[in-house]
C-alpha positions as semicolon CSV with decimal commas, in nm:
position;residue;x (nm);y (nm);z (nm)
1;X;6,556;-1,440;6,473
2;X;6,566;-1,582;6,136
3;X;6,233;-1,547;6,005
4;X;6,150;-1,870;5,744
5;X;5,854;-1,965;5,545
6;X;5,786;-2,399;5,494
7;X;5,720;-2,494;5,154
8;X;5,747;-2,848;5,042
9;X;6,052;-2,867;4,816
10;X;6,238;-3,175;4,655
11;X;6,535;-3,365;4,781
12;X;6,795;-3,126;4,637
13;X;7,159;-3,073;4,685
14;X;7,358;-2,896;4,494
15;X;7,725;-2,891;4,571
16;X;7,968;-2,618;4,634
17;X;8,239;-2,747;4,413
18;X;8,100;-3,178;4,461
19;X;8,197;-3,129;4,870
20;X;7,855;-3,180;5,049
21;X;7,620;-3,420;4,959
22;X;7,252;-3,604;5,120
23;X;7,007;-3,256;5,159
24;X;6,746;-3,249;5,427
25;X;6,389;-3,254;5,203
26;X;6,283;-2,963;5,242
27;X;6,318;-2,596;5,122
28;X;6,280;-2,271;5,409
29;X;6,247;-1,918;5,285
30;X;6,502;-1,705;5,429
31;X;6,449;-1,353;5,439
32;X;6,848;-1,209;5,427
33;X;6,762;-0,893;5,663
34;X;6,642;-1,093;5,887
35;X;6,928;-1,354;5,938
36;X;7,191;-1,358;6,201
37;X;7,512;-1,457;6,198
38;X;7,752;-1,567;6,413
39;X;8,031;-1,373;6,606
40;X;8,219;-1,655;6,446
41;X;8,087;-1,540;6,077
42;X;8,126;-1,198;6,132
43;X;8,486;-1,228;6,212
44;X;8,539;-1,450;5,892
45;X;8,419;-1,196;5,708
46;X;8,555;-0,933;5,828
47;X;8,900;-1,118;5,783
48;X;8,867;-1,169;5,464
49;X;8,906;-0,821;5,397
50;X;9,260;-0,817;5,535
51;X;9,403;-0,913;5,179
52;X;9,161;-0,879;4,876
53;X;9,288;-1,025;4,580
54;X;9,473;-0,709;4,409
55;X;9,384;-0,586;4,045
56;X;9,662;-0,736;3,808
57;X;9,557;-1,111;3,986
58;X;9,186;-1,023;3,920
59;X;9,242;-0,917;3,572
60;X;9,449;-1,291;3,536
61;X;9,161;-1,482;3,637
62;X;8,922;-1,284;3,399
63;X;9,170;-1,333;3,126
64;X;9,183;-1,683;3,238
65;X;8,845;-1,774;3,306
66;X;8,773;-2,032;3,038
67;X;9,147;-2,197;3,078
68;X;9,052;-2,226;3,422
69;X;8,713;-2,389;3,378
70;X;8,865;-2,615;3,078
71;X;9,178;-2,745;3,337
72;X;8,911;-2,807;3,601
73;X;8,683;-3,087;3,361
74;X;9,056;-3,184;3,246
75;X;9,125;-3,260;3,645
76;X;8,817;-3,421;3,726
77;X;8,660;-3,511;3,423
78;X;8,315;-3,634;3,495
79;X;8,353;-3,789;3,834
80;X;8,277;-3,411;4,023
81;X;7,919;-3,325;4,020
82;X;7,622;-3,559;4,097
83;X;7,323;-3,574;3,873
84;X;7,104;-3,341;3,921
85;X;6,768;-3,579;3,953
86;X;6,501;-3,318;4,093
87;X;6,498;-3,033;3,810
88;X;6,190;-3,176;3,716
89;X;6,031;-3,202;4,051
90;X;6,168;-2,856;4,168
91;X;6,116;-2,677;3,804
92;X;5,714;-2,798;3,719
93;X;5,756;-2,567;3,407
94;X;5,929;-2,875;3,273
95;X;5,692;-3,193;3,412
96;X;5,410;-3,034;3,121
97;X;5,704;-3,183;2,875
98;X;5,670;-3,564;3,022
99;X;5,619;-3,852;2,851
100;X;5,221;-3,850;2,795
101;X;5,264;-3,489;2,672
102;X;5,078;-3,441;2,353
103;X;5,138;-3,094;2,246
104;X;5,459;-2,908;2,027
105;X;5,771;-3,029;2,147
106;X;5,934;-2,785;2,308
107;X;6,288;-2,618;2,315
108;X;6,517;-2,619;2,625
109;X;6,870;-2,429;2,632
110;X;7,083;-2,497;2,934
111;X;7,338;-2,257;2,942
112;X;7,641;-2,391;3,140
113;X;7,582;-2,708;3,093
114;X;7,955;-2,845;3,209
115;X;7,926;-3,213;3,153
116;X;7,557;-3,299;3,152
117;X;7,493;-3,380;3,463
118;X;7,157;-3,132;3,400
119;X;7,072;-3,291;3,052
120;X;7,094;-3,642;3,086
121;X;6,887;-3,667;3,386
122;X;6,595;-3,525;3,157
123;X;6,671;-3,725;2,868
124;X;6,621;-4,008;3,084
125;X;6,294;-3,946;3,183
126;X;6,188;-3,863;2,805
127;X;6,020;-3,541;2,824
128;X;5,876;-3,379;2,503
129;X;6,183;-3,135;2,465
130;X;6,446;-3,067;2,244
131;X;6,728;-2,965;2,415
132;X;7,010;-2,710;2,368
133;X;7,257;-2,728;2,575
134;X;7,618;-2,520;2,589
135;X;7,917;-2,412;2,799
136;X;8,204;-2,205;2,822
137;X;8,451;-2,500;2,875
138;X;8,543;-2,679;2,509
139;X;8,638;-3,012;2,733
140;X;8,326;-2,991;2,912
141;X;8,081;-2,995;2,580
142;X;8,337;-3,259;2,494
143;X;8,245;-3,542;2,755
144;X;7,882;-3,421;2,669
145;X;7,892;-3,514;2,315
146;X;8,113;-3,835;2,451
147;X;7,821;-3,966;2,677
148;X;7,605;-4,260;2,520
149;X;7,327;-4,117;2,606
150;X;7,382;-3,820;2,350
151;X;7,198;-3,815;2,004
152;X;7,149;-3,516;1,807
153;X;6,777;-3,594;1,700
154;X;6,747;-3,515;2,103
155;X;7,012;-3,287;2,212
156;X;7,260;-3,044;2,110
157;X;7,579;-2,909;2,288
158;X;7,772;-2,635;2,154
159;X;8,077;-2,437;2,289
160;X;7,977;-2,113;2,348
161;X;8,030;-1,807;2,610
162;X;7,719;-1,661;2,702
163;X;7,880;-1,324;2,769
164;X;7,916;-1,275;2,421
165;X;7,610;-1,271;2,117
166;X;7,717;-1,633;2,044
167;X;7,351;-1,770;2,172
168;X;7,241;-1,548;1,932
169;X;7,456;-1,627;1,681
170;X;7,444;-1,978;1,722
171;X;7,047;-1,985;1,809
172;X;6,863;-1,682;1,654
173;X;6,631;-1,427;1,833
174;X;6,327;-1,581;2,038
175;X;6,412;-1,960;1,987
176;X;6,359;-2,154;2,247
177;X;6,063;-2,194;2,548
178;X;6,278;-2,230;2,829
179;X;6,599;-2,196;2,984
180;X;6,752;-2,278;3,266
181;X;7,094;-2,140;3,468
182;X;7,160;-2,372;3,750
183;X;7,455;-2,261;3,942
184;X;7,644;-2,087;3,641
185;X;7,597;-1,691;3,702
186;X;7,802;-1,717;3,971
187;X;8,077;-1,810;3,806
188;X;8,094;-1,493;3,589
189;X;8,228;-1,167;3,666
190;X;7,934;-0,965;3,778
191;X;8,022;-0,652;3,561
192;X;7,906;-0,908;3,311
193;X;7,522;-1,025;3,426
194;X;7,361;-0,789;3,306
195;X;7,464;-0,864;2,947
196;X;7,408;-1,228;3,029
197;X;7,040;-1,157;3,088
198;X;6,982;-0,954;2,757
199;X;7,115;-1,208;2,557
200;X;6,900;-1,483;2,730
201;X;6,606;-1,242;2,671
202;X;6,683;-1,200;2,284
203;X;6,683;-1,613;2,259
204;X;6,405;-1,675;2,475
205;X;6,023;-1,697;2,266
206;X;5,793;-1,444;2,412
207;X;5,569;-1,631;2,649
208;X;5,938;-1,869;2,756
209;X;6,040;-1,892;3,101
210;X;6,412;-1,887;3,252
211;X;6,480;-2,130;3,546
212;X;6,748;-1,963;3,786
213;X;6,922;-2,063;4,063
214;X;7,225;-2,038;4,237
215;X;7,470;-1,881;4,535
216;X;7,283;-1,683;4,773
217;X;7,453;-1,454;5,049
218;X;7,610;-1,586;5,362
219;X;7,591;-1,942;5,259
220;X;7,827;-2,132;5,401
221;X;8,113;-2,147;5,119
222;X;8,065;-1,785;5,093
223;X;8,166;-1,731;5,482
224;X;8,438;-1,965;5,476
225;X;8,659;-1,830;5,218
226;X;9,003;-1,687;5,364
227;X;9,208;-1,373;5,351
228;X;9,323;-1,373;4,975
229;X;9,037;-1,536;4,809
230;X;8,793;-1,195;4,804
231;X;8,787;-1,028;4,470
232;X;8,497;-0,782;4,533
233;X;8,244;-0,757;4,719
234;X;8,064;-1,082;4,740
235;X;8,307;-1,190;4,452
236;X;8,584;-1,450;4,566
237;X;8,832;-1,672;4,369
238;X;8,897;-2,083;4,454
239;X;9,214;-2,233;4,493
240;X;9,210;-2,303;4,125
241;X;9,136;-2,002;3,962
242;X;8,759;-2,076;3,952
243;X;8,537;-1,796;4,086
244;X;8,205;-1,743;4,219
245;X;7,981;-1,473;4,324
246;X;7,691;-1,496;4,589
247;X;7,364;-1,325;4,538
248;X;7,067;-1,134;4,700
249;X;6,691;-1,132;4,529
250;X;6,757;-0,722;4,492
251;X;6,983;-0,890;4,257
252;X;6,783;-1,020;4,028
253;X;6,531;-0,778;4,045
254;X;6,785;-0,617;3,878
255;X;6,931;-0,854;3,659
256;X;6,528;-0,934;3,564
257;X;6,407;-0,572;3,486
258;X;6,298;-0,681;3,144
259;X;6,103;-0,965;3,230
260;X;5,819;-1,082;3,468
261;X;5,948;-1,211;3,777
262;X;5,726;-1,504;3,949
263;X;5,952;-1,657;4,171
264;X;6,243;-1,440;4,356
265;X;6,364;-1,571;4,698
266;X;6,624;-1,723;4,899
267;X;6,641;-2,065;5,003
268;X;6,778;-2,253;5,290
269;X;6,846;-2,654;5,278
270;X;7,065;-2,825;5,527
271;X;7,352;-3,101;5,380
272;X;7,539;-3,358;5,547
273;X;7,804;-3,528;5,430
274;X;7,826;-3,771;5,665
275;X;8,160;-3,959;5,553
276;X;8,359;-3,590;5,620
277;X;8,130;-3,520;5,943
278;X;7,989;-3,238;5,770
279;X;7,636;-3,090;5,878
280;X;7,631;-2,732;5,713
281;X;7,343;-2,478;5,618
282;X;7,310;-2,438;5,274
283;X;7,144;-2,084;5,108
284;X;7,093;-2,061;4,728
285;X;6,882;-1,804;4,537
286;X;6,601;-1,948;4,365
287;X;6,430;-1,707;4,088
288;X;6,161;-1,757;3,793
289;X;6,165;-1,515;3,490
290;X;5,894;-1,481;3,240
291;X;5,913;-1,316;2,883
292;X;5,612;-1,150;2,802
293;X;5,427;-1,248;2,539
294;X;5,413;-0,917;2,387
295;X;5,767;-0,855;2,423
């Protein structure tokens, strides 16, 4: 049996590419060892390793990658993704930054920040924080900067890939209190993480938390995916060249070996979309990261 844990969670969805929307309200622990799937998953799976996506297409789409990303916000422009209204009820590292906060303003970098639909939310509810916010897509930054809600003396969006030292570069060692990677890991080749995570160490302040979450293992998305679509192993490629990977908490124990980890677990929320008939058992990977303060 699937063994879960309650805990009271927020109303959260977060969609696999804008297609499921209206989340059940709460959160269950899923322990991954412990689920079972279907005949009917197995088989998918299994299927999908009937035509893996061979290396010169692979190498395309990493070559690719930011064209991809960049023709996507061209496509769709800022009509995909919903608002994501519960950061601060599901992240309380960032409620101490309301309004009747009275201490140092604090600095937030959100790294893949597409077209704000994590910054605006929280410059709406005017929490003591200066924000950084950047992605890999030039178009997406773009209807960032565009939105009326944007002012510099508040928030700042930058192109940048994360892969790369251009945090760094653009930000300077141990600069900021807290960041947060919503649903953007997955979107990188996974030869690549661990890179990602030492330069979000170098521009994180000792004492700074990073806010993670994303894809877990056998979610839904992850199981549906056809013959064609797998690039590696729990590595798979969309119709439009956009790709995503799908992960397990011995993941980011990994990925977190040089920080503290307070929060590592898998989380299961049912969505409906009601309009599509679409009831569908959502798992994402929820994970908390400390820098020590003597780092």
């Amino acid at each position: 049996l699937i063994h879960f844990y309650k805990r009271k969670m927020t109303n959260i969805c977060d969609n696999e590419k804008g297609d499921l929307e209206n989340s059940q309200d709460q959160n269950l622990t899923v322990h991954l060892d412990k689920l079972k799937l279907t005949e009917n998953d197995l088989k998918s799976l299994e299927k999908q390793n009937s035509r893996i996506v061979n290396d010169f297409k692979a190498n395309k789409l990493e070559a690719e990658a930011k064209k991809n990303w960049d023709l996507f916000y061209k496509r769709n422009e800022t009509k995909f993704f919903k608002d994501r209204h519960w950061t601060t009820r599901e992240f309380e590292e960032l409620i101490g930054s309301g309004p009747s906060d009275t201490s140092e303003r604090k600095t937030l970098l959100e790294v893949g920040c597409g077209v704000g639909n994590f910054v605006f939310p929280l410059l709406e509810e005017n929490l003591n924080l200066y924000i950084y916010c950047c992605d890999f897509s030039p178009r997406g930054v773009d209807f960032v900067k565009k939105n009326e809600l944007y002012d510099e003396s508040r928030v700042k969006a930058f192109v940048c890939d994360i892969t790369t030292d251009g945090l760094t570069e653009e930000l300077g060692d141990n600069s900021v209190d807290i960041i947060s990677m919503v649903f953007v890991l997955s979107a990188i080749h996974p030869d690549k993480h661990h890179q990602v995570f030492t330069n979000l160490w170098r521009v994180l302040k000792p004492g700074g938390i990073l806010l993670f979450r994303d894809y877990a293992m056998y979610d839904m998305t992850m199981i549906r995916f056809g013959p064609g679509s797998k690039i590696a192993e729990r590595f798979y490629t969309r119709q439009d060249g956009t790709r995503t990977f799908f992960f397990t908490p011995a993941d980011l124990d990994s990925l977190g070996k040089d920080f503290t980890i307070t929060e590592n677990q898998v989380v299961q929320r049912r969505t409906v979309n009601k309009k599509e008939g679409v009831d569908a058992t959502r798992l994402f990977l929820q994970a908390k990261f400390i820098k020590e303060a003597s780092s």
